[in-house]
MARDREN-349849 format. One record per residue (C-alpha): x, z, y. Coordinates in steps of 0.05 Angstrom, whole numbers, padded with zeros to 5 digits, always signed. Layout:
N
XZY/...
This chain:
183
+00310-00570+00246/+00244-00538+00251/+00228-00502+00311/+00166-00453+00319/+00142-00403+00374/+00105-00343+00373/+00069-00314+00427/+00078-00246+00449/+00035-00207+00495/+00042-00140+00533/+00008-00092+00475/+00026-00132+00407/+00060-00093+00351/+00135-00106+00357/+00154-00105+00283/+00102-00155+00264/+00126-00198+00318/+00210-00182+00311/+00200-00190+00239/+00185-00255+00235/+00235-00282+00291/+00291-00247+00249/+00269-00273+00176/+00252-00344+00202/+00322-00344+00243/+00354-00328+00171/+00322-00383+00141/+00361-00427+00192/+00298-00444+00236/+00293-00438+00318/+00248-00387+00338/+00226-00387+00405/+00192-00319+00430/+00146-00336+00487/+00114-00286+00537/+00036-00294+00560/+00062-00236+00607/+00074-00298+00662/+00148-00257+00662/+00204-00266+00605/+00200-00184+00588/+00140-00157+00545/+00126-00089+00526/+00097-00072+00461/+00043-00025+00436/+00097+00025+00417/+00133+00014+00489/+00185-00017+00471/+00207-00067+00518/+00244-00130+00504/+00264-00206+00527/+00224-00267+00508/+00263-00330+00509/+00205-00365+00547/+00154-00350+00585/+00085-00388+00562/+00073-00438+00624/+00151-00469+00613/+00140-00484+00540/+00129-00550+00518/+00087-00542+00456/+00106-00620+00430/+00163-00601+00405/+00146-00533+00359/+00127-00553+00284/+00087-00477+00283/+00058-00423+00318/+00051-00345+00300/+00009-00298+00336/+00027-00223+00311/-00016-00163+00327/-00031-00098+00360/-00067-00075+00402/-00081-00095+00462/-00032-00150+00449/-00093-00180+00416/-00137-00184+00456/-00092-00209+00510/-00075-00271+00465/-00145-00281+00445/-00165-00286+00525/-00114-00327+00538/-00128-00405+00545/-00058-00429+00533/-00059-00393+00462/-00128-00417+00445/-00112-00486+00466/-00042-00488+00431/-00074-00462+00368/-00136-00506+00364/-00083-00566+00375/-00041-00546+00322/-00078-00525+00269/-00126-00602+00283/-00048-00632+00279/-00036-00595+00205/+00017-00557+00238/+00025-00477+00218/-00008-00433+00249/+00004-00357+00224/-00027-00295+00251/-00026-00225+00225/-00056-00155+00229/-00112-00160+00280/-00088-00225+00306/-00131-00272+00256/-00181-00253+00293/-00169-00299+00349/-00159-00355+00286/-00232-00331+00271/-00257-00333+00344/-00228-00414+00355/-00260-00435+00292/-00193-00441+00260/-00212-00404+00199/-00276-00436+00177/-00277-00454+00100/-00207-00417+00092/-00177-00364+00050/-00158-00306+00110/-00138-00233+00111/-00126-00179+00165/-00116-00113+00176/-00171-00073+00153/-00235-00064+00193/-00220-00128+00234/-00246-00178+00160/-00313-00190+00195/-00281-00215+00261/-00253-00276+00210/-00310-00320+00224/-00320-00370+00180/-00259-00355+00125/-00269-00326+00053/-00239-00259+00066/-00180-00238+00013/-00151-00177+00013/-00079-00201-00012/-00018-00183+00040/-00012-00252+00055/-00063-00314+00047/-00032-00383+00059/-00092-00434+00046/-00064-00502+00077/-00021-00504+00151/-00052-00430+00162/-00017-00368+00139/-00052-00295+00160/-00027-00225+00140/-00058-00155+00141/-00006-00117+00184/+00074-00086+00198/+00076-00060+00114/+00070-00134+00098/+00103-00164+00160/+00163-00179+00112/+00120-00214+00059/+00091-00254+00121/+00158-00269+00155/+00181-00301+00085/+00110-00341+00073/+00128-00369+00146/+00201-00389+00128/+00181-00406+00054/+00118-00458+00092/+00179-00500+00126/+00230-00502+00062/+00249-00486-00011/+00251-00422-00058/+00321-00429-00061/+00330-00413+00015/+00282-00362+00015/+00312-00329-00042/+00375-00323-00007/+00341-00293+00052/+00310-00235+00007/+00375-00221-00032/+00405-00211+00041/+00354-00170+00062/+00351-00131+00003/+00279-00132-00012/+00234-00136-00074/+00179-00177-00073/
């Protein structure tokens, strides 16, 4: 089974982050939410408070197949400054394994060099901060192992890109039929 994390940080936009650990946990894949906090609970831009099943310095990266970064602000800037994210996503995305961002979070793909000769989007206003990438301005761009997304109206279409990167239509189909959504 396919395991991936996603960093969350004091700040970030909860349903960009939530989404995705809900979708890809319906596609049958282990999530595993981990705090940069240095404590398991993180509060998000919209104060809502919740429990990470990690907290960053206990993780051992080896064994996730993907990493997601969501947004919001300051959540962003928190991941960008922190050294365990940068390093984690430099390693993965030299190891072709996923790593997904969205709203202002590609950023920090744009600031590591991650982007560079890549299709990328973001949420508006943040498209020069994608250094290096040919800007789109789709909901979601998937150009290889990296997957970025404009912000929480297409945190759905991202969450599914995600679970759709690691298996079949078929699965994913099931997953929007339960959800009830239209893509």
């Amino acid at each position: 089974m396919k395991k991936i994390g996603i960093f969350m940080a004091d700040g970030c936009e909860e349903i960009e982050g939530l989404t995705v650990v809900d979708i890809v946990r319906r596609a049958g894949f282990e999530i595993l939410t981990i705090s940069i906090m240095g404590k398991p609970e993180v509060t998000g831009s919209h104060n809502i408070t919740f429990q990470t099943d990690a907290v960053s310095s206990e993780v051992n990266y080896d064994e996730l197949d993907g990493i997601v970064l969501p947004g919001g602000m300051p959540g962003t800037l928190k991941l960008g400054e922190d050294e365990t994210v940068n390093q984690v996503i430099k390693k993965f995305a030299s190891e072709d394994k996923l790593v997904a961002a969205i709203c202002a979070a590609p950023s920090v793909l744009g600031a590591a060099g991650i982007l560079n000769e890549r299709k990328a989007t973001a949420h508006p206003g943040f498209e020069e901060k994608l250094t290096g990438a040919e800007v789109v301005y789709e909901n979601v761009a998937v150009d290889g192992n990296v997957i970025t997304s404009r912000g929480m109206g297409t945190a759905i279409d991202f969450a599914l890109a995600i679970a759709e990167y690691f298996t079949d239509e078929e699965t994913v189909a099931k997953v929007v039929q339960g959800l009830v959504y239209h893509r």
